[in-house]
C-alpha positions, -999 to +999 in steps of 0.1 A: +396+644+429+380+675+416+344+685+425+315+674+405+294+697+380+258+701+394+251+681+360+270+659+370+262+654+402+227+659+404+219+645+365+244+619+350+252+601+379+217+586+389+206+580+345+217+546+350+187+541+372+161+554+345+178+524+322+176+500+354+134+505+355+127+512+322+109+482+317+087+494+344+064+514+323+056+478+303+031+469+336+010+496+338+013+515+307+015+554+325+006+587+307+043+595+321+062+576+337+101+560+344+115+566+309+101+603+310+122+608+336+103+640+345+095+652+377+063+636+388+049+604+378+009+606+359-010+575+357-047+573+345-076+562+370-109+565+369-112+589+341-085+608+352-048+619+358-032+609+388+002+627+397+026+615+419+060+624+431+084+617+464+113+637+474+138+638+504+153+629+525+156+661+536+179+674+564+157+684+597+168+719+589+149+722+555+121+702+572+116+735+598+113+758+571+100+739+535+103+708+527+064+701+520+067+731+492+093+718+478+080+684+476+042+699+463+063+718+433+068+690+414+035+682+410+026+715+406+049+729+378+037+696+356+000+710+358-013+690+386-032+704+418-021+681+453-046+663+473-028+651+504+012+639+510+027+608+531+057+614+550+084+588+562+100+606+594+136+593+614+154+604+643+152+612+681+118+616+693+124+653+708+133+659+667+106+642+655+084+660+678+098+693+660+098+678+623+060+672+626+047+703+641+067+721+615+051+704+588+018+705+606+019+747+599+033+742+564+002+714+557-024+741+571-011+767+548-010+749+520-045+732+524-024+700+516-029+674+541-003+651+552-023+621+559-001+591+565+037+580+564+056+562+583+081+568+615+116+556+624+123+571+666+158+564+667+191+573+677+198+586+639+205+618+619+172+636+617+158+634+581+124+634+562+112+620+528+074+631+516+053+620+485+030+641+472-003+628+449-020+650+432-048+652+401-043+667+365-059+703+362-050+704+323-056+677+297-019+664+300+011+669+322+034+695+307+068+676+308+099+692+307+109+680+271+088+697+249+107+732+244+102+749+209+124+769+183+119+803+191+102+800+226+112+823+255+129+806+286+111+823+312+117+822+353+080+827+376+082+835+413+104+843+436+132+823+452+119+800+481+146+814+506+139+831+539+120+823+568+093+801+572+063+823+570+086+841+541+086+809+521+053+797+524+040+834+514+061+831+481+056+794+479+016+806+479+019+835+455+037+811+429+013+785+432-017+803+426-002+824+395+010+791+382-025+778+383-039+813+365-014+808+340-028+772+331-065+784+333-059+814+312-049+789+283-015+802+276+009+773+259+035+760+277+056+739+262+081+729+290+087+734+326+104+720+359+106+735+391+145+746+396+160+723+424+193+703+431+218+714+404+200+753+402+193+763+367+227+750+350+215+712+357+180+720+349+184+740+320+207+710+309+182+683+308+156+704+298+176+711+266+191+674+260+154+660+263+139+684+243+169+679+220+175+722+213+202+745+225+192+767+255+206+801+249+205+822+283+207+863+292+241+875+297+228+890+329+208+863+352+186+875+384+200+843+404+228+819+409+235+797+383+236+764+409+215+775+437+181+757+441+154+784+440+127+761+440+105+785+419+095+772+386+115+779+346+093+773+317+096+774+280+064+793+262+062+810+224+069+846+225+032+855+218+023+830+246+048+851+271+030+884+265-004+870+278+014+852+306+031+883+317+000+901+323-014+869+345+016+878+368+008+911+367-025+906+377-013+889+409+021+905+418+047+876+407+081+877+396+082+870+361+118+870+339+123+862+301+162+846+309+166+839+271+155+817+242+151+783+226+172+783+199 
């Protein structure tokens, strides 16, 4: 059988699920929740937004390098600022042992807290799954189905590759220029972090939810199907001027890869 696309793979084949819970929303009526389909999860509580999200299970060798940025990003990119993360943890101890102490250092640099989970020490393939909850910065989340005629498709931050200390120094820069952007007030109509599928599954479902063709550069600064784990975001052209000068201000990648058509 031929290979899957990354829409494929990484979008049409789990929808069926979003149609399977849909009726999950009726309990507890969210801001955003299973039929948004989005990244993170907001609820209200107390007055405020609560974001949640969970990803893994990632491989033991993403653990030792990233997986608690990559699991903060989704609650990031939709406006959100984490407060602490659970883990669920499998394996051999001696792996376990190394999974934790490596998301120890990612949790101090971060100033995100892992603060519970759950452990499996057994004889199986390494592997980690981590939620992350977090609290609205903004008035609502920014989902990634609200893209405009006429907006530029922009690209912020480098691509989470590297080392570990090179990762969480990106990871740090994009974070913190992401949260300028929001408290400078520039719109932002869209946006998802770029994960499984790279930008041709992202850019996808961005478009078919927002229900507008996505019309890229002929020249891109990445692979179309790689996971760069930095964020894409659709803004008005007026809007992508002032943001521009934000990353100036504090030395992140930005790139205009095209429009909204």
């Amino acid at each position: 059988m031929p290979e899957k696309s990354a829409i494929e793979r990484y979008v049409k084949d789990i929808e069926w699920i979003r149609g399977e819970l849909s009726g999950m929303d009726g309990l507890c009526n969210p801001v955003m929740g299973i039929r948004d389909w989005d990244d993170a999860v907001a609820i209200r509580l107390g007055g405020k937004q609560l974001l949640a999200s969970i990803d893994g299970p990632y491989t033991k060798r993403l653990v030792m390098k990233s997986a608690l940025i990559h699991a903060a990003t989704d609650v990031i990119v939709k406006g959100g600022r984490p407060l602490f993360a659970l883990d669920t943890l499998a394996g051999p101890k001696s792996d376990v042992v190394e999974m934790v102490a490596s998301l120890k250092r990612q949790a101090y640099a971060l100033a995100l807290p892992i603060l519970g989970g759950n452990t499996k020490m057994e004889d199986v393939e390494p592997s980690c799954t981590i939620a992350v909850a977090g609290e609205m910065m903004i008035r609502r989340p920014i989902r990634d189905s609200g893209a405009r005629h006429g907006d530029v498709i922009a690209l912020l931050g480098e691509p989470i590759w590297g080392t570990q200390d090179e990762r969480l120094a990106k990871a740090k820069v994009l974070f913190e220029t992401w949260r300028a952007v929001l408290e400078s007030g520039a719109r932002i109509t869209s946006s998802k972090d770029v994960t499984k599928g790279g930008l041709t599954a992202v850019i996808y479902e961005m478009s078919v939810k927002s229900k507008k063709d996505f019309k890229l550069n002929d020249r891109l600064p990445c692979h179309l199907t790689r996971n760069l784990d930095n964020f894409i975001f659709t803004t008005p052209k007026k809007e992508f001027v002032k943001i521009a000068g934000v990353c100036r201000n504090k030395c992140c990648r930005l790139e205009n890869i095209g429009a909204v058509l």
